[in-house]
C-alpha positions in Angstrom: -41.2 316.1 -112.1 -37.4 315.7 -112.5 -37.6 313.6 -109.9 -40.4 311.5 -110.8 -38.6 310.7 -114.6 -36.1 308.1 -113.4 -39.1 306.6 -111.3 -41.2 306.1 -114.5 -38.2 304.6 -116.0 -37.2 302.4 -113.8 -40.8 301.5 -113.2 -41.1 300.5 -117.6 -37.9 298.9 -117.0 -39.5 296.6 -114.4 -42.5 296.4 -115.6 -41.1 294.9 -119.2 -38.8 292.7 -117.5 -41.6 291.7 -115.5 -43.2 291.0 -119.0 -40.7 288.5 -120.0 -40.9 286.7 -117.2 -44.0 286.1 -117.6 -44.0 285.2 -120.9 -41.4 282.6 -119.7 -43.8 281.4 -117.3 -46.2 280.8 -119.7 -44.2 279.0 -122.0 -42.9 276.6 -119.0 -46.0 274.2 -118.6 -46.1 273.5 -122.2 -43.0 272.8 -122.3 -43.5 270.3 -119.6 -46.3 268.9 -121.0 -44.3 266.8 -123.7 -43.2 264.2 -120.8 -46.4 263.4 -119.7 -48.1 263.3 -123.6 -45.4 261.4 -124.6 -45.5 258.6 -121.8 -49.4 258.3 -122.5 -48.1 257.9 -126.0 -45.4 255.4 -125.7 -47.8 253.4 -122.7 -50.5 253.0 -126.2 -47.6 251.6 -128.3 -46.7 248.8 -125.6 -50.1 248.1 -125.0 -50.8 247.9 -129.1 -47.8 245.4 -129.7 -48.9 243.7 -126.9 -52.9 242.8 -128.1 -51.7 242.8 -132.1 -50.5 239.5 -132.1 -53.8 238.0 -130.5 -55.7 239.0 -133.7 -55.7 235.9 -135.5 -54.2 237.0 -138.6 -51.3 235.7 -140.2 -49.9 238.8 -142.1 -46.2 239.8 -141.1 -47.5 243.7 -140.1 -49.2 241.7 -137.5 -47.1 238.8 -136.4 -43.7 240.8 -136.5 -45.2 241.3 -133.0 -44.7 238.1 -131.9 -40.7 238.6 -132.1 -40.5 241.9 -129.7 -42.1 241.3 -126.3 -39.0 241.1 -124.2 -38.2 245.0 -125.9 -41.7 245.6 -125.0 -41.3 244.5 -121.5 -38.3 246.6 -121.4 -40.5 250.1 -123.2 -43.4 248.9 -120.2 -40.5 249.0 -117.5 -39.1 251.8 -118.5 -42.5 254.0 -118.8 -43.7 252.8 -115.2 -40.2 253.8 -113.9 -40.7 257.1 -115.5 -44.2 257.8 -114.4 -43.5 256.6 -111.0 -40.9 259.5 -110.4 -42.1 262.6 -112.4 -46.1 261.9 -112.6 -47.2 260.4 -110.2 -50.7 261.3 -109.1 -51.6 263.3 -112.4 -54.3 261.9 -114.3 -51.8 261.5 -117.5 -50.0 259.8 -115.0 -52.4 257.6 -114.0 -53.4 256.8 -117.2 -49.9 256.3 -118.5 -49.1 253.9 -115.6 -52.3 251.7 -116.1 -51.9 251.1 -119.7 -48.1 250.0 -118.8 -48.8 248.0 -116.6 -51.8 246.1 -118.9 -49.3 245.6 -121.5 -46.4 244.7 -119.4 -48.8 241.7 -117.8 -49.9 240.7 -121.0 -46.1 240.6 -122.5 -45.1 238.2 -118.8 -47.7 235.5 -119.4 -46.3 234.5 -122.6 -42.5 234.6 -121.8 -42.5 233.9 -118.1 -42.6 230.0 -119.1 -39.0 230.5 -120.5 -37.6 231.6 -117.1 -36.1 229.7 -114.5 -39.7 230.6 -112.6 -41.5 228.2 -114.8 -41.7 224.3 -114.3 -39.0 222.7 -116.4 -40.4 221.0 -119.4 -37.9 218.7 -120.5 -36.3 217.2 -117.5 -32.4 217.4 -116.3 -29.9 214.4 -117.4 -28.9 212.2 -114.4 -25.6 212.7 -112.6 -23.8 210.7 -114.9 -24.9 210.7 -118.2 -22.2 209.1 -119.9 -23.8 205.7 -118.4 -27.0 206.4 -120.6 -26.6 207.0 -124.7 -25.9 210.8 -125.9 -26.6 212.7 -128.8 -25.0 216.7 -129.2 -26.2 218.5 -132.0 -24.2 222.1 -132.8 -26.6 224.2 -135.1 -25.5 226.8 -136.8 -27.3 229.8 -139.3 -24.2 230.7 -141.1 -25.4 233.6 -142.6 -24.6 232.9 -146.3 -22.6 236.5 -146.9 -20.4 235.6 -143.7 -16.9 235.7 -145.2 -15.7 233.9 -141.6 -15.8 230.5 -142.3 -12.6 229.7 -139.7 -15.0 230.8 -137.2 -17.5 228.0 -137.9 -14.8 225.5 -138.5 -13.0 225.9 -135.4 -16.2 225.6 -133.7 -17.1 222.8 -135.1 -13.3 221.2 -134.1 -13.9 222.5 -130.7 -17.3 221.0 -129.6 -17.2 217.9 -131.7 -21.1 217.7 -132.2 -22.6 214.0 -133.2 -24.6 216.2 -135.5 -24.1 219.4 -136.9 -26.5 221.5 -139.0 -25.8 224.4 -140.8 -28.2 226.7 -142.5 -27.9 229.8 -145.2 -25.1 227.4 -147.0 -24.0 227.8 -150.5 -21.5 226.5 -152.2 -18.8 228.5 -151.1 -19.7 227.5 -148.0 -20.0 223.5 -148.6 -16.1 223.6 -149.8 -15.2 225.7 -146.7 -16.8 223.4 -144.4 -15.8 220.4 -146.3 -12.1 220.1 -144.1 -13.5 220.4 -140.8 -16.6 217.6 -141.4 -14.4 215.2 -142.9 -14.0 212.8 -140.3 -17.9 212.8 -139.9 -19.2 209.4 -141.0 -22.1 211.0 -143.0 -23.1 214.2 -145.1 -26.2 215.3 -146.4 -26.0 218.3 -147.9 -28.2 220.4 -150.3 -26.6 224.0 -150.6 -28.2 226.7 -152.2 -27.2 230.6 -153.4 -30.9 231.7 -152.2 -30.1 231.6 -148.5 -31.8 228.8 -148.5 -29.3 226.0 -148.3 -28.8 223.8 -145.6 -26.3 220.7 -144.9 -26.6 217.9 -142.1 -23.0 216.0 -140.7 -23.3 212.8 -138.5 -20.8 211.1 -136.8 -23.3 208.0 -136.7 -24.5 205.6 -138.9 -27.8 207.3 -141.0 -30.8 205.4 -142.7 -34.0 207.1 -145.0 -31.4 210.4 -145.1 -32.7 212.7 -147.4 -33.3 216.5 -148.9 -36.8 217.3 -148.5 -39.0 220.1 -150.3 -42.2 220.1 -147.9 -43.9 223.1 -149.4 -41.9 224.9 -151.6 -39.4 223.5 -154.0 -36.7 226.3 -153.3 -37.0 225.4 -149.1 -35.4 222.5 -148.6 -35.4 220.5 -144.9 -33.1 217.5 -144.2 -34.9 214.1 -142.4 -32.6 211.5 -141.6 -32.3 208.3 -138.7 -29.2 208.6 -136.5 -28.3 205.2 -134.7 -26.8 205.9 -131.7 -24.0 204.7 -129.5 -26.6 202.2 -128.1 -28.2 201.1 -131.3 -31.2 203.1 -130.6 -32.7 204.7 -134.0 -33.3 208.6 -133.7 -35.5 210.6 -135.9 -33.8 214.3 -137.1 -35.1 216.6 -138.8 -33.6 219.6 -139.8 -35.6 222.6 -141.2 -35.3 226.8 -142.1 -38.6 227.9 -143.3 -39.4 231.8 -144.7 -39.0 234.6 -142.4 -41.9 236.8 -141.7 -41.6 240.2 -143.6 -44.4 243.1 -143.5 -45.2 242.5 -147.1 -46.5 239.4 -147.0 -48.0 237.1 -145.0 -46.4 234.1 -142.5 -48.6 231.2 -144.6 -45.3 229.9 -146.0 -43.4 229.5 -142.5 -46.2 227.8 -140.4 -47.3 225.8 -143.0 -44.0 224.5 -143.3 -43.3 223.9 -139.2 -47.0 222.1 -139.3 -46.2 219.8 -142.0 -43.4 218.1 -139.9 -45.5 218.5 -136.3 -48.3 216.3 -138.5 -45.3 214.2 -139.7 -44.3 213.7 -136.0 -47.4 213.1 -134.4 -47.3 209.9 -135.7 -43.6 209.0 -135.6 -43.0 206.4 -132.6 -39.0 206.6 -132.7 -37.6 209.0 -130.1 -37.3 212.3 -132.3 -35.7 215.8 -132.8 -37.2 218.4 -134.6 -34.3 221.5 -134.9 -32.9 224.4 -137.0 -34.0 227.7 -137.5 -37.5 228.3 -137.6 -37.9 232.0 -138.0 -40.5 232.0 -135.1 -40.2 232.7 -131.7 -41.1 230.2 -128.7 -43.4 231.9 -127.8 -45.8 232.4 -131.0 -49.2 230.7 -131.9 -47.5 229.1 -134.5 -44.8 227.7 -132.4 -47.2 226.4 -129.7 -49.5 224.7 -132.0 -46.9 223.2 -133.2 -46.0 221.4 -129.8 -49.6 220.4 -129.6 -49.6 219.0 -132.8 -46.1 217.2 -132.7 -45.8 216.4 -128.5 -42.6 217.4 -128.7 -41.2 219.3 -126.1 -39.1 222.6 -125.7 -36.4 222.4 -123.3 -36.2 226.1 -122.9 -39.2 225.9 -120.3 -38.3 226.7 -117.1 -34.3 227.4 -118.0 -34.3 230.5 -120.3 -34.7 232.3 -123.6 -31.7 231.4 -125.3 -31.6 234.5 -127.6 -29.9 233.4 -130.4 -31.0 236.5 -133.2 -29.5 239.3 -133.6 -25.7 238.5 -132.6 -24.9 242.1 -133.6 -28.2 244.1 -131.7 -28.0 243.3 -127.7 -31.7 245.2 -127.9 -32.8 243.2 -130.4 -32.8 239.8 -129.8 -34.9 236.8 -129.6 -35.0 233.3 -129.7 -35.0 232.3 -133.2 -33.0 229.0 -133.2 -34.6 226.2 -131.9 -34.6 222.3 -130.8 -37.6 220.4 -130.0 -37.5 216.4 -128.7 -39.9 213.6 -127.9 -40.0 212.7 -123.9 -37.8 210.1 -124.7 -34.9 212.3 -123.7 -33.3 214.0 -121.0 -31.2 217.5 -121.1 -27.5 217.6 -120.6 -26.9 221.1 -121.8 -28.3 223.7 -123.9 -25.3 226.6 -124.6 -25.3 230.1 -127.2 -22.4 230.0 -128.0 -20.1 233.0 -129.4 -20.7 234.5 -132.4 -19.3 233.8 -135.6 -19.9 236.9 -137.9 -23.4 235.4 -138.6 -26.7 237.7 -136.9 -27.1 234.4 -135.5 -25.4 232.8 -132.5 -24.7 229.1 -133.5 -26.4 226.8 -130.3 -25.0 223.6 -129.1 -27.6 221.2 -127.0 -26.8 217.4 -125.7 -29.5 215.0 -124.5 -29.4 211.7 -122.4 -31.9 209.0 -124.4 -33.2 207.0 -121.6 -35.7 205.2 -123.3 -38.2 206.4 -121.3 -41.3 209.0 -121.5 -40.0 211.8 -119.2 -41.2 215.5 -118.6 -44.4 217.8 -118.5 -46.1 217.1 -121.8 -47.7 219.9 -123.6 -51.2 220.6 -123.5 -53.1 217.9 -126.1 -53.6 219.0 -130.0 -57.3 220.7 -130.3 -59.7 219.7 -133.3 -58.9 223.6 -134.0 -55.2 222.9 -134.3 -55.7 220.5 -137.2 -57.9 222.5 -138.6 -55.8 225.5 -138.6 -52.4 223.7 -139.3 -54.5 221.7 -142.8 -55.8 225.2 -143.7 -52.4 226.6 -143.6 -50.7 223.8 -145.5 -53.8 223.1 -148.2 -53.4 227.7 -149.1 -49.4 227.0 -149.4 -49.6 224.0 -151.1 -51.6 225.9 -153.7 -49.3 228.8 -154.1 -46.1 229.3 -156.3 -44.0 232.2 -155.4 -40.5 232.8 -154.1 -39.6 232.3 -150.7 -39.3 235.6 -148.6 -35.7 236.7 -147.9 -34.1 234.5 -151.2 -32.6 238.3 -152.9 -31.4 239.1 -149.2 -27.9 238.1 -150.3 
């Protein structure tokens, strides 16, 4: 018996160490399970902010959407990559890498057109462009609690725009900019403490120049016609409508951006449309607009041109934007570096050549009108404050 005692101790001993390890072994898979849960989880989130901003709704919870398909992309990317090297096979997997992929399809048809794999839109300048009449436009979202102001003021010295536009100007603002846009032959300027100010310089000659109040009487837009170097008239206008917020809806913005495609849809003069728009390129709004107007986008076919947030690499997307008729050609379209702003300021230059020129946007539908008149008749109806004015 004395001998058998250390046996049946040893033998508990083993037996409740054998215990523990299986208990360990049985906590182990659902432990493991959280990866493949949580990549079924985050493939439902892509493919969710991939069909919300389809539903034709023009709330902010729904269009905010619009703005994040390149992080999207990235989220798709990143899940497929995942799957593909610790589930692949299992049915999560499976499931996980299906739903990925959907959403990471749907996200490339709307921005693939702004990469160098799409068809230019707006064609290249010729060799020499200085032969043909220029125009260079700098614009610039100051950000109106941007303390920098040398920043913007050397810029401005540096690139010498024909025109420059700046946006989210006050009055604090208007006086620092005031040295550095002296030796432009005209200002229009209409600055504002409700981040809502803007202010137009032109180094040419300006007719019918003035401060504009579409749709609401605290958003003002600048219209003005630039003669050129070659005596050619030039349509600008200038424009910062509301950004989209989750509280309310986008009615304010589009209306605003459909007012002046309307507007010119019927101008005959070669014309830029410019400034930030608080939409992306990509958006229904945005591309009913170039249907409307038959402008064109020079991004197509050359890049995104992220120029929001200046301060968040991961989240950025174009936000500031130029539009011309196919009277032009492009010279160059630059983000420049930041300026404390969350904006980068852009800097384009076209070649006029007096000629139509490019791939022009698919024709306005009777459904465009429709939906642009809607939008404009609601907002024309409403009095409230613009989104984003007590930002500041």
């Amino acid at each position: 018996m004395a001998l058998l005692y250390p046996a049946k101790v040893i033998s508990a001993s083993s037996k409740k160490g054998l215990n523990y390890n299986n208990s360990s072994s049985l906590g182990a898979p659902s432990e493991v399970s959280v990866l493949p849960i949580s990549l079924l989880v985050l493939s439902g989130i892509c493919v969710l902010a991939s069909l919300l901003p389809m539903v034709p709704i023009t709330h902010g919870l729904i269009r905010i959407f619009d703005f994040a398909r390149l992080q999207v992309i990235g989220l798709s990317l990143l899940v497929l990559g995942i799957v593909t090297l610790t589930e692949p096979g299992t049915p999560t997997g499976v499931l996980s890498f299906a739903i990925a992929a959907t959403a990471l399809m749907l996200q490339v048809i709307f921005v693939l057109p702004f990469t160098p794999l799409w068809r230019k839109q707006t064609m290249d300048a010729s060799s020499d462009p200085e032969k043909d009449a220029t125009i260079s436009l700098l614009t610039c979202n100051v950000k109106q609690g941007n303390q920098d102001h040398s920043r913007v003021t050397d810029l401005v010295r540096e690139r010498c725009p024909d025109i420059a536009i700046f946006m989210e100007t006050d009055q604090v603002w208007a006086r620092a900019l005031a040295p550095s846009l002296a030796e432009f032959a005209e200002i229009v300027e209409h600055p504002l403490d409700n981040s809502y100010g803007i202010i137009l310089a032109s180094r040419f000659p300006l007719n019918d120049a003035k401060v504009r109040f579409l749709l609401n009487d605290q958003v003002p837009s600048i219209t003005c016609i630039a003669t050129i170097s070659n005596g050619e008239a030039v349509r600008i206008i200038a424009l910062h409508p509301e950004p989209p917020v989750p509280t309310r809806d986008t009615m304010g913005r589009d209306a605003e951006i459909f007012v002046v495609g309307e507007e010119v849809h019927e101008e005959r003069r070669p014309v830029i449309v410019t400034g930030d728009l608080n939409d992306v390129a990509w958006s229904r709004s945005t591309r009913r607009f170039l249907r409307i107007s038959r402008l064109l986008d020079p991004r197509q076919g050359r890049g995104f041109f992220n120029s929001f947030h200046a301060h968040y690499w991961f989240l950025r997307w174009p936000l500031d934007h130029i539009f011309h008729s196919t009277d032009f050609r492009l010279v160059t379209i630059e983000r420049l570096p930041e300026i404390g702003s969350d904006h980068f300021p852009m800097f384009y230059c076209f070649e006029l050549v007096g000629a139509k020129f490019g791939a022009e946007p698919p024709p306005a539908t009777e459904a465009d009108f429709d939906e642009a008149k809607m939008a404009i008749d609601t907002e024309k109806k409403r009095d409230r404050d613009p989104a984003g004015s007590d930002w500041e």
